[in-house]
C-alpha positions as CSV (number, residue, x, y, z in Angstrom):
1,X,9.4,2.0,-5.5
2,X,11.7,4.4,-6.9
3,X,15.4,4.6,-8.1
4,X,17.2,7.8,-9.0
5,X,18.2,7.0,-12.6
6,X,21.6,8.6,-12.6
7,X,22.7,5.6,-10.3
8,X,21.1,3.3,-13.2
9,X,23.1,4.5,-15.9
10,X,26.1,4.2,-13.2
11,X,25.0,0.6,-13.1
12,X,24.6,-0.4,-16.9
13,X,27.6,1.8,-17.4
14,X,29.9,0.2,-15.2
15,X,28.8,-2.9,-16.3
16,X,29.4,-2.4,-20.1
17,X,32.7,-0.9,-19.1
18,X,34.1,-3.9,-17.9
19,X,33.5,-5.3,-21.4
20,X,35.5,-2.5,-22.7
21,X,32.1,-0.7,-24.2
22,X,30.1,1.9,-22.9
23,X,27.4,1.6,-26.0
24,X,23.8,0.5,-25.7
25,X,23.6,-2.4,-27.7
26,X,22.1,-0.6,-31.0
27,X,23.0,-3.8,-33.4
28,X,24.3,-6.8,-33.6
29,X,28.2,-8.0,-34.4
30,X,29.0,-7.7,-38.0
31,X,29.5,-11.8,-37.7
32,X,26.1,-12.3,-36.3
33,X,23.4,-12.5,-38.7
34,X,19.8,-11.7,-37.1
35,X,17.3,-14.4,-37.4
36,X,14.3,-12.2,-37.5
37,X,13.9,-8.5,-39.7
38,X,12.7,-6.5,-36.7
39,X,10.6,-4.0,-39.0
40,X,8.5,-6.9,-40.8
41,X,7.6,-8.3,-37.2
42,X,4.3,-6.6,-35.7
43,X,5.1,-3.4,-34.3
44,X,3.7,-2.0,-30.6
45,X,4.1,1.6,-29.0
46,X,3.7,2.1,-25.3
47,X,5.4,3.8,-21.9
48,X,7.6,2.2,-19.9
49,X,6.2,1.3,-15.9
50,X,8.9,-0.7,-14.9
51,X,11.3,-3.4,-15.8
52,X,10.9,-7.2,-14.4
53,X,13.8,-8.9,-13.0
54,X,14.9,-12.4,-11.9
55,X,16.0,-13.8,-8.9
56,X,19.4,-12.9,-10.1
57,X,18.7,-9.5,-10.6
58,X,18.9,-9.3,-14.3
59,X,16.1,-7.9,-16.2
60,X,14.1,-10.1,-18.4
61,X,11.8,-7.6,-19.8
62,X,9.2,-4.5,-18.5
63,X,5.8,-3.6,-18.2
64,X,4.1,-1.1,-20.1
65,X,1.5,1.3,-18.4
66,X,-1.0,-0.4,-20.2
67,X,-0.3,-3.9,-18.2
68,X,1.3,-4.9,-21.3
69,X,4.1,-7.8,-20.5
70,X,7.4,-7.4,-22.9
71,X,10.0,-10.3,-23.0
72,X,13.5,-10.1,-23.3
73,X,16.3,-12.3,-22.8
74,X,18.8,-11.4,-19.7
75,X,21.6,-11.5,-21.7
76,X,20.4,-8.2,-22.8
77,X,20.4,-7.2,-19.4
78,X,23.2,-4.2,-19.5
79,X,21.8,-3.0,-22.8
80,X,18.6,-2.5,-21.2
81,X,19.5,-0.6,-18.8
82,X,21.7,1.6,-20.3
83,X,19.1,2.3,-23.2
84,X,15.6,2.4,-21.2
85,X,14.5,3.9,-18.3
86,X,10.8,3.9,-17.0
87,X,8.6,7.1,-18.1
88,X,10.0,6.4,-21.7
89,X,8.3,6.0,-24.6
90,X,9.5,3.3,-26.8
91,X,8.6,1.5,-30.0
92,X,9.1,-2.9,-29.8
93,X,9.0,-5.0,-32.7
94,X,8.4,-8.6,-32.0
95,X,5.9,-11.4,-31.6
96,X,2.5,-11.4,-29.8
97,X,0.5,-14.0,-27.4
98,X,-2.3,-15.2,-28.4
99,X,-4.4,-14.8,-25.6
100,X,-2.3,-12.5,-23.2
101,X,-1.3,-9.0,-23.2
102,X,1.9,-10.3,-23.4
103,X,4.7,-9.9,-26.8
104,X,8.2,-11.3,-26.9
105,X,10.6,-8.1,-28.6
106,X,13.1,-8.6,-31.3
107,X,14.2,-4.8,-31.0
108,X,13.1,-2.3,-28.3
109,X,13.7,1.7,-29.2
110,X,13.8,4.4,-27.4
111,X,11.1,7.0,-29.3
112,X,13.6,10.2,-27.8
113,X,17.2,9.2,-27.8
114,X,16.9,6.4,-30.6
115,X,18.9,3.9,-28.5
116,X,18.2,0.6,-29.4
117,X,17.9,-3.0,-28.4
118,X,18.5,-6.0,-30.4
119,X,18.1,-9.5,-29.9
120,X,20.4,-11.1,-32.2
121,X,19.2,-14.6,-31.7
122,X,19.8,-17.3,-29.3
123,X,22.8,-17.0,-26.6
124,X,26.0,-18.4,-28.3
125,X,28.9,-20.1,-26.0
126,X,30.6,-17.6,-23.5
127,X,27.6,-15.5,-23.2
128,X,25.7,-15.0,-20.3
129,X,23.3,-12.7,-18.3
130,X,24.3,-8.5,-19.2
131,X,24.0,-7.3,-15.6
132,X,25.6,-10.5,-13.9
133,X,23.6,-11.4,-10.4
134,X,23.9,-9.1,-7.0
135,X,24.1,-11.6,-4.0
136,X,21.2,-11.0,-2.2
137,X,21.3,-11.2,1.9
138,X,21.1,-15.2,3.0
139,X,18.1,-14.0,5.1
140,X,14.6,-14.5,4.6
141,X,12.7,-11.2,4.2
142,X,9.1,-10.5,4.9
143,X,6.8,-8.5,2.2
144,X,3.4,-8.1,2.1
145,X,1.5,-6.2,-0.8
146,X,-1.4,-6.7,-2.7
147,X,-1.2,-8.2,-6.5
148,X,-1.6,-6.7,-9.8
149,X,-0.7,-9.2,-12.1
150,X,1.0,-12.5,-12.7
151,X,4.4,-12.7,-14.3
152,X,5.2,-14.6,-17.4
153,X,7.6,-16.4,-19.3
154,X,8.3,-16.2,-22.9
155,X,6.4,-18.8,-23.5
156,X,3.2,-17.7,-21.6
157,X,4.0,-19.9,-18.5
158,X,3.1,-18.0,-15.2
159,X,6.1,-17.7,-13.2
160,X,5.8,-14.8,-10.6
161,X,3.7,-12.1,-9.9
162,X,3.7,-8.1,-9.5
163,X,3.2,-6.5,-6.4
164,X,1.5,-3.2,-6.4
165,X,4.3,-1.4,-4.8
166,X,6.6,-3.0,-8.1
167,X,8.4,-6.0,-6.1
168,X,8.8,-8.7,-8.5
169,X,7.6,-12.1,-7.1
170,X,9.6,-15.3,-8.5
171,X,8.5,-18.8,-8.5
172,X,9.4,-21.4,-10.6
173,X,6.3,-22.4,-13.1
174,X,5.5,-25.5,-11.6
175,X,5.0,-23.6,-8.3
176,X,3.1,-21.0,-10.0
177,X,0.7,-22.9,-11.3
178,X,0.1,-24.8,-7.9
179,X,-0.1,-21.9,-6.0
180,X,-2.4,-19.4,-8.9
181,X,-5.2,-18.6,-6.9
182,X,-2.9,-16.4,-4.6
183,X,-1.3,-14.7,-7.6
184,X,-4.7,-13.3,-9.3
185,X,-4.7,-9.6,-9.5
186,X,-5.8,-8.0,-6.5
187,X,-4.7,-10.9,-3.8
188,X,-3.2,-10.1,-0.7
189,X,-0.7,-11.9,0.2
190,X,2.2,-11.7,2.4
191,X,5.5,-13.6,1.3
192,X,8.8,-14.7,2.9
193,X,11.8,-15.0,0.5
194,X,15.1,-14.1,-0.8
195,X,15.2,-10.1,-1.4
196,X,17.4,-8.9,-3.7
197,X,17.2,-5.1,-5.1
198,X,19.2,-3.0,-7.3
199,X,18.7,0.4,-9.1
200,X,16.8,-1.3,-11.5
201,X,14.2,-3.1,-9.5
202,X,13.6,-5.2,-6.1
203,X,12.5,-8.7,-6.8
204,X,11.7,-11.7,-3.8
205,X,12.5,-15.5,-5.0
206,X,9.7,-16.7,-2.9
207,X,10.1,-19.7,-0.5
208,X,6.6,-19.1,1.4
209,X,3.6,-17.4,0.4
210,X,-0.1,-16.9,1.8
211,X,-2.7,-15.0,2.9
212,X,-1.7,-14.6,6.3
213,X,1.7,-15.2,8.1
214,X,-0.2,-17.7,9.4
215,X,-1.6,-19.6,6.2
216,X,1.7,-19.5,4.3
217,X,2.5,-22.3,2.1
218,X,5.8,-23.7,1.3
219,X,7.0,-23.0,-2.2
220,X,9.8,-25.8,-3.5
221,X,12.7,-23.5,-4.8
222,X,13.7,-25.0,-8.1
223,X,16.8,-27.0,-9.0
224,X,20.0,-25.6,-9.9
225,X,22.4,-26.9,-12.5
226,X,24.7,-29.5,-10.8
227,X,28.2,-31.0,-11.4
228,X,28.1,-31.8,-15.4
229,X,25.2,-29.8,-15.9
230,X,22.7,-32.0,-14.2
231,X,20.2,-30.8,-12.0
232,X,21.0,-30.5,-8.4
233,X,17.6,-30.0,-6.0
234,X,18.7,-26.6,-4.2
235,X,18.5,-26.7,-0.1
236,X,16.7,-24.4,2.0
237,X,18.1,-21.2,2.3
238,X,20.3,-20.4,5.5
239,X,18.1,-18.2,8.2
């Protein structure tokens, strides 16, 4: 899957336009204080793959050509976009798993231009995801691909998986867990779900996956927030 990245920095452009910036986010407000020294946190280099997206269509992080998962929050969405592109090289400063190949940034630069990414610390009031969500078709859509690696969350829970061809696969981590023998690397699978793609990725929120078309198991979408901020159980999607 490729994107000509002149219609990228349209996009992250645009989008920080509308806030009345056109500025990768290089540091935070002079009001905000950072909870973390990015330079005394463990420090990684690697090439950019790909980002990740959610079912929104914000990114949430990337991949590294090494397999190498790196977190970050979609608020930072527009920053990213407008600061990184796949191909680059980049330095991250942050924290890293445990057991996976997996490290949640605090600051992502850019090794040629010196753009950088902050993450000034947990989303205050009024803030929300950078790129903002692209309604995806109400459709189902068909993909089929083999897998090269499950998809995390910050916290190490599986919640997706990468195609081969880059399509992000989204399921909530409840689902994930039910259904991990059909996201190990190398599975082929064939999935129906909502398709959403932008210039910086294509992502499916799966509502069916399975070996075949006809051994495809039912994923349970998960719930949005409801009136008063309660959880309302999401219907099937319209076909």
């Amino acid at each position: 899957m490729k994107f000509q990245w002149k219609s990228v920095l349209a996009f992250g452009c645009a989008l920080l336009g509308a806030e009345g910036i056109c500025l990768a986010q290089n540091a935070p407000p002079a009001s905000q204080t950072l909870l973390y020294d990015p330079p005394q946190l463990p420090v990684r280099q690697g090439q950019v793959q790909q980002f990740t997206v959610t079912a929104r269509g914000d990114i949430d992080g990337l991949i590294l050509t090494d397999g190498t998962e790196v977190k970050t929050p979609p608020r930072l969405s527009t920053a990213m976009a407008y600061a990184i592109k796949p191909g680059d090289t980049i330095t991250i400063h942050g924290l890293h798993a445990a057991a996976l190949p997996l490290m949640q940034a605090v600051s992502i630069t850019d090794d040629i231009t010196g753009r950088s990414v902050v993450d000034a610390g947990p989303a205050r009031p009024g803030d929300g995801p950078g790129a903002g969500p692209v309604a995806p078709s109400a459709a189902l859509t068909e993909v089929q691909g083999r897998i090269r690696m499950p998809l995390h969350g910050p916290r190490g829970d599986v919640n997706g998986a990468l195609l081969e061809d880059g399509t992000v696969l989204r399921l909530s981590p409840p689902e994930a867990d039910r259904l991990r023998t059909l996201l190990q690397p190398g599975q082929t699978v064939v999935v129906e779900g909502i398709e959403l793609a932008n210039p910086v990725g294509k992502v499916s929120d799966v509502r069916q996956i399975g070996t075949s078309r006809d051994q495809l198991n039912q994923v349970q979408a998960p719930p949005e927030p409801g009136p008063g901020g309660k959880k309302a159980r999401r219907g099937p999607p319209p076909v």
